[in-house]
C-alpha positions as CSV (number, residue, x, y, z in Angstrom):
1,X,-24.0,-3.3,8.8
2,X,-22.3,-0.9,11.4
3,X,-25.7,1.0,12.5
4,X,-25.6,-1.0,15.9
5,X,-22.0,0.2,16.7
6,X,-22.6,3.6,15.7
7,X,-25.3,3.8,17.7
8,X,-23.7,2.1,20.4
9,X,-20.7,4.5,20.0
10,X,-23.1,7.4,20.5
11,X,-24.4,6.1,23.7
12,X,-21.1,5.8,24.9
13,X,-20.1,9.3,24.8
14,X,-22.7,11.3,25.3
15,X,-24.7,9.6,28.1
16,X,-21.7,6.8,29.8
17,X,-18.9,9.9,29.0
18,X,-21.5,12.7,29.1
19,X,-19.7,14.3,26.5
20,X,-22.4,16.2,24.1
21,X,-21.4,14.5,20.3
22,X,-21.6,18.1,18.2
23,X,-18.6,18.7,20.8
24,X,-15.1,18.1,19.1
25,X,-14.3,16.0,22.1
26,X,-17.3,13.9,21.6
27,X,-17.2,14.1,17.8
28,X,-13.7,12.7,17.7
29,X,-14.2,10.3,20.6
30,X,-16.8,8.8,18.8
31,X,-15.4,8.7,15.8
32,X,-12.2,6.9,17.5
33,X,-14.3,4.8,18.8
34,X,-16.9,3.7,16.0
35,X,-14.0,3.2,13.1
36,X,-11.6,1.2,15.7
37,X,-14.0,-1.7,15.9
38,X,-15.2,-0.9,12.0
39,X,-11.7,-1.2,10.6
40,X,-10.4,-3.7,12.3
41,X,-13.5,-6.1,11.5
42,X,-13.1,-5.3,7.9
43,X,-9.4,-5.7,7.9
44,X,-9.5,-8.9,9.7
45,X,-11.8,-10.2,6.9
46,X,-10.3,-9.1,4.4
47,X,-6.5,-9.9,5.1
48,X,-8.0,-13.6,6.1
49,X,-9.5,-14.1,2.3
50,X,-6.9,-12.7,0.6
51,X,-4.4,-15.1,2.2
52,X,-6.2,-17.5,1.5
53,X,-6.2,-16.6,-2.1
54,X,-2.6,-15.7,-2.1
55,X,-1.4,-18.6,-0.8
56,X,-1.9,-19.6,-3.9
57,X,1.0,-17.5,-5.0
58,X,4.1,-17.9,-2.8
59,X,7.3,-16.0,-3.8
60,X,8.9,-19.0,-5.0
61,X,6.0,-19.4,-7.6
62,X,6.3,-16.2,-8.8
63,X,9.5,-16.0,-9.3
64,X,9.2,-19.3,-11.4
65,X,6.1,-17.5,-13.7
66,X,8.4,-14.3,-14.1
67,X,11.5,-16.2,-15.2
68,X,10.0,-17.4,-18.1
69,X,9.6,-13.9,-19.4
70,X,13.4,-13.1,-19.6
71,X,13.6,-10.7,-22.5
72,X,12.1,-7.7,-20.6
73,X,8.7,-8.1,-22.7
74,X,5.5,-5.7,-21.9
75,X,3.7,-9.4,-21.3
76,X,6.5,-9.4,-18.4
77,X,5.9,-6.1,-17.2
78,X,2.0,-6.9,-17.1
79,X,2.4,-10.3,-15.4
80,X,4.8,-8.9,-12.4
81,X,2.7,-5.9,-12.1
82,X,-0.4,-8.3,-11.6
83,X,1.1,-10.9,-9.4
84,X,2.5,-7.5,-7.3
85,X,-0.9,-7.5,-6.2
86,X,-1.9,-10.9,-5.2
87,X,1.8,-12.1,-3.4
88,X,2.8,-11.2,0.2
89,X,5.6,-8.2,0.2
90,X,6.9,-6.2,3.1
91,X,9.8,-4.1,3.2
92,X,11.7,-6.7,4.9
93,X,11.2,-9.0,1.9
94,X,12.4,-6.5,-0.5
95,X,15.8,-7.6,-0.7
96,X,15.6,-11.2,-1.0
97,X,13.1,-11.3,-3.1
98,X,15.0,-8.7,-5.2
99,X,18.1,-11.9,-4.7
100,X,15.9,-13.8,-6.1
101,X,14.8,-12.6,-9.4
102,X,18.0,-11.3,-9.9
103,X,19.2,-14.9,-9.2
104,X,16.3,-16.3,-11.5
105,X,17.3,-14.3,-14.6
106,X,14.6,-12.3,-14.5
107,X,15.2,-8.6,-16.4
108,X,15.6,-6.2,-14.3
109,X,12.7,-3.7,-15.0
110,X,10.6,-6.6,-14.8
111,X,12.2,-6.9,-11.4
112,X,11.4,-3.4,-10.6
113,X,7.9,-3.6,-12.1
114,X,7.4,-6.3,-9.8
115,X,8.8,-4.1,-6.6
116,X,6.8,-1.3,-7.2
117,X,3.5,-2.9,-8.0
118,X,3.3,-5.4,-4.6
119,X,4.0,-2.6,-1.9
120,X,2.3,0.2,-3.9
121,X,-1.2,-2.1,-4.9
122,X,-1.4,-3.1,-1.8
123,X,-4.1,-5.8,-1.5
124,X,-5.6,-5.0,2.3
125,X,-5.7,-1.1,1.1
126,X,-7.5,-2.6,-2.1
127,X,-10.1,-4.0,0.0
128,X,-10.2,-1.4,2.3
129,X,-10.7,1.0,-0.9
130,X,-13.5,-0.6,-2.1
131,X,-15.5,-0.7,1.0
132,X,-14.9,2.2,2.6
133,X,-14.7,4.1,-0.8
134,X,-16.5,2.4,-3.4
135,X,-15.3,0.4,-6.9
136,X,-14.7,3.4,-8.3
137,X,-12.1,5.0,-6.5
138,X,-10.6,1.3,-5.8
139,X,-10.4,0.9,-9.7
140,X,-8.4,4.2,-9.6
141,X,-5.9,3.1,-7.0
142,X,-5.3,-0.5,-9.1
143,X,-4.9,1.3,-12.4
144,X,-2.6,3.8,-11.3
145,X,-0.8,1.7,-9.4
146,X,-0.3,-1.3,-12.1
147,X,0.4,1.8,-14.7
148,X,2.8,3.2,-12.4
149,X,4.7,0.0,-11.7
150,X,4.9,-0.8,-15.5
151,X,6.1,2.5,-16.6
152,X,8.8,2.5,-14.1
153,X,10.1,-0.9,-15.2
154,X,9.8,-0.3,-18.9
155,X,12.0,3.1,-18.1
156,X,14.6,1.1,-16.1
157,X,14.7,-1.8,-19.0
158,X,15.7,1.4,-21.4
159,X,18.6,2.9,-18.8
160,X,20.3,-0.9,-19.4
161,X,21.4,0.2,-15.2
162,X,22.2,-3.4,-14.5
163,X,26.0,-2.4,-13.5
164,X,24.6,-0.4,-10.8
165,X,23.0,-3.7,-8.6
166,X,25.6,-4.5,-6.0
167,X,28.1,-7.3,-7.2
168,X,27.3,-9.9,-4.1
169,X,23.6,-9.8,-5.4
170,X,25.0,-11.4,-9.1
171,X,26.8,-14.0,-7.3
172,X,24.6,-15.3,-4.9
173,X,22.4,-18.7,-5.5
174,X,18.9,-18.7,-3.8
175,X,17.8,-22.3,-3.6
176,X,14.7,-23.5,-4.8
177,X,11.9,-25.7,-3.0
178,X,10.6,-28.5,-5.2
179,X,9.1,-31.5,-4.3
180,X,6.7,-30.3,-2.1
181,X,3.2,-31.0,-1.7
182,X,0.8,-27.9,-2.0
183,X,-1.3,-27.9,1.0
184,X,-4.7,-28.8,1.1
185,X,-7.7,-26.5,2.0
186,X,-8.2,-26.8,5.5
187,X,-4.1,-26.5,5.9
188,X,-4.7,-23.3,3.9
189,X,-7.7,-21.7,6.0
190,X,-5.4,-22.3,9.4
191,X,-2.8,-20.4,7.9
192,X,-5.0,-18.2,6.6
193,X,-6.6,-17.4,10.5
194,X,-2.6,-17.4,12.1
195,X,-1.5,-14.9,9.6
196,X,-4.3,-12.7,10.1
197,X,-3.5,-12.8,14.0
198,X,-0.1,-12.6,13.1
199,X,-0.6,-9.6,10.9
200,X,-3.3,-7.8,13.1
201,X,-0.5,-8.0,16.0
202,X,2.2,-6.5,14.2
203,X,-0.1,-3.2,12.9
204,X,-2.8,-2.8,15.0
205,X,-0.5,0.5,16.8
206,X,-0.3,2.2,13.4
207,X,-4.2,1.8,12.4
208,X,-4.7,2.7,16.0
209,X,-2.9,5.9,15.6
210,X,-3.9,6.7,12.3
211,X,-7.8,6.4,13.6
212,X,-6.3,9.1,16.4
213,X,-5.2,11.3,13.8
214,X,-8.3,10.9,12.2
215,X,-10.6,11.4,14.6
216,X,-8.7,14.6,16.1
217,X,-9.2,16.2,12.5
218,X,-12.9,14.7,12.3
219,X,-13.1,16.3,15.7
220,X,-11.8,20.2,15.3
221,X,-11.4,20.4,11.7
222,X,-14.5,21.6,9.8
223,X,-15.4,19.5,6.7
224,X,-14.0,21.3,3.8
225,X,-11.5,23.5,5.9
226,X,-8.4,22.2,4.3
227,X,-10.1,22.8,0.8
228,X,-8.4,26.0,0.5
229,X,-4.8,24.9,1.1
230,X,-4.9,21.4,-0.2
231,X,-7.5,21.2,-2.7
232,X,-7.2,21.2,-6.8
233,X,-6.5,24.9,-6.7
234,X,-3.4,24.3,-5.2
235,X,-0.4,23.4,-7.9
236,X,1.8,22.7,-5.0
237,X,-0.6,20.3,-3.1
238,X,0.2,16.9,-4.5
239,X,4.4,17.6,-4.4
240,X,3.8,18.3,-1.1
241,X,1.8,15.0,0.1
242,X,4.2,13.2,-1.7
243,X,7.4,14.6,0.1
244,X,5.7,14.1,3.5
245,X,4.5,10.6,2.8
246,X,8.1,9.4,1.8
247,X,9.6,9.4,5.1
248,X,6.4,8.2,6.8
249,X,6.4,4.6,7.9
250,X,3.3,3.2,8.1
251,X,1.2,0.1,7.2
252,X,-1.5,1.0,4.5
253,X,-4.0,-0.3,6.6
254,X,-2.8,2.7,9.2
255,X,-3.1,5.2,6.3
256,X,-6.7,4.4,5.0
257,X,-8.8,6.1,7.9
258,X,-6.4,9.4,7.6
259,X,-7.1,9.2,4.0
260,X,-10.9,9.1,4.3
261,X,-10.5,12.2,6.7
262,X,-8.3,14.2,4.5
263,X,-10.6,14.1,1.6
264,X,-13.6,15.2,4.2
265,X,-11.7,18.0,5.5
266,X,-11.4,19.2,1.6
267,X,-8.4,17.7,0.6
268,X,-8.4,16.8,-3.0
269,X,-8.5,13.1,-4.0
270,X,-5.6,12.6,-6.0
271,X,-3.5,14.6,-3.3
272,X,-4.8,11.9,-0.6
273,X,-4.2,8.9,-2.6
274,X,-0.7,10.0,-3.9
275,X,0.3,10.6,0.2
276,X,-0.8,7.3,0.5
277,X,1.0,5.8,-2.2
278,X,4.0,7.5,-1.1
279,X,4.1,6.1,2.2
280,X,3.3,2.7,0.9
281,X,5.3,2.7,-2.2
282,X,8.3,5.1,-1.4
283,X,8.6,4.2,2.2
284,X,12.1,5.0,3.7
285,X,12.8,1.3,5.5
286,X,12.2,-0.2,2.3
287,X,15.0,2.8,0.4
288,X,16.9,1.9,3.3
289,X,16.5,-2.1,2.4
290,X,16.9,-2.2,-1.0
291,X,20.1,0.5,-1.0
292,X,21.7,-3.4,0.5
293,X,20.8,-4.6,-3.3
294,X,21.2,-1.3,-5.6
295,X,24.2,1.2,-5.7
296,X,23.2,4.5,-4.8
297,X,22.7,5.9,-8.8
298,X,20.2,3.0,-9.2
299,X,18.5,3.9,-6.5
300,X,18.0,7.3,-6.9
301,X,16.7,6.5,-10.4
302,X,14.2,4.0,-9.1
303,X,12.9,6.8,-6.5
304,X,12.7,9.5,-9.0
305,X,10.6,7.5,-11.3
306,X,8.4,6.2,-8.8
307,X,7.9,9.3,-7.1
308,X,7.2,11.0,-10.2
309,X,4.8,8.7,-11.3
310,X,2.9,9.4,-8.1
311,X,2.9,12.9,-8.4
312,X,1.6,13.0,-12.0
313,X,-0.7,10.2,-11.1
314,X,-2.3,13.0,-8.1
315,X,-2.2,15.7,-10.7
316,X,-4.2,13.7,-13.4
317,X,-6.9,12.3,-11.2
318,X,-7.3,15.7,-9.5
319,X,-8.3,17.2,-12.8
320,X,-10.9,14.4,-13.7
321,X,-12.4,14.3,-10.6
């Protein structure tokens, strides 16, 4: 599909830049070059179908499907760890919607099922995933993720932690919008096509840069050089992803293309996907967000968990793959 641009790409370099392509300059030029357009076709595609789908599924919706599940039941955790994957979520949505549920009646671990799941299964990475790496390793990242997101909340059901959310949250009343007509199709596809201008606006510098960080290790690192130092020999590896991926902030989109190089360079699977997990699903704007809605014991519990659920999920898919 991409042949014509990765010819084009070649061109470019070596005969408009002269720059010969088995050079590292040339090799990561064109690599900068060729995934640029690449991802930010498929991204553009793909974020424009999927909200379309999603809008399907607005926050106030979901929060109506959870509530009836108020005893905390697995059927709970499975339903928000599904609709995590399908409704819009930021980390500056994290604390309302957390008002909300809260708000709603809805348990807390089902709450936090639903928090981890939506940032963590991130739909455009999802897509992304499964072109760029096949179904199989985008049926690893959804498993994971969903098992991940339901373990957590399950554990945080048992704790019985509802004490430690912040007193304002239990008092607050977030209105609900009824009586309003669901838009139609074509009202749909426009806002499909302004969110996906919207959205390409907002992250196009981090998948920019994470295509430069990319292509300067597709450029002077040899494939397999990191093999040695982050591969499945290394015990330490996938701690060590995960600790630099918490304070990262970066859209998942921006982490895909340094993922795809990291695993070229040698870098085990499950250590690439659990960095990418941790910066998507332990990201420190959204601690920073959701410390507004959780005392700080709560919160250290809900990182632990998560985080530790990362790591063993890094661990386990190292050894099977």
């Amino acid at each position: 599909m991409f042949r014509w641009w990765e010819l084009a790409t070649q061109w470019i370099v070596s005969r408009l830049f002269g720059i010969g392509l088995d050079s590292p300059w040339g090799s990561a030029i064109q690599f900068f070059l060729y995934d640029t357009l690449k991802i930010f076709i498929l991204l553009s595609v793909i974020i424009f179908v999927i909200t379309f789908v999603r809008g399907f599924f607005p926050p106030e919706k979901t929060r109506a499907i959870l509530s009836q599940r108020k005893g905390g039941t697995l059927i709970g955790h499975f339903m928000a760890a599904l609709l995590g994957i399908v409704t819009p979520f930021c980390s500056c949505s994290a604390v309302p919607l957390f008002i909300g549920f809260v708000e709603a009646g809805i348990p807390l671990g089902v709450t936090f099922t639903y928090l981890v799941a939506a940032p963590m299964v991130n739909e455009v990475a999802l897509g992304m995933l499964l072109v760029l790496f096949g179904w199989k390793i985008a049926l690893i990242y959804i498993v994971s993720g969903e098992i991940i997101a339901i373990v957590s909340g399950l554990i945080i059901d048992r704790l019985k932690l509802e004490g430690h959310v912040e007193r304002y949250v239990c008092q607050m009343q977030v209105g609900q919008q009824t009586g309003i007509a669901a838009p139609g199709i074509r009202q749909r596809l426009r806002a499909a096509r302004q969110f996906t201008l919207e959205l390409n606006k907002k992250i196009w510098l981090y998948v920019v840069i994470g295509i430069g960080v990319g292509g300067i290790m597709h450029g002077w690192i040899p494939a397999n050089a990191l093999g040695h130092i982050a591969g499945k020999d290394n015990p330490f590896a996938v701690l060590i992803a995960v600790l630099m991926g918490i304070p990262l902030y970066s859209n998942a989109a921006g982490v895909i293309p340094l993922v795809r190089e990291l695993t070229r360079a040698g870098v085990a699977l499950g250590t690439a996907l659990a960095f990418m997990m941790a910066v998507t699903g332990l990201s420190l704007p959204e601690m920073i967000l959701l410390r507004r809605v959780l005392k700080p014991k709560l919160l250290a519990v809900f990182i632990g968990i998560v985080g530790a659920g990362i790591v063993f999920t890094g661990y386990l898919f190292n050894g099977i793959m």
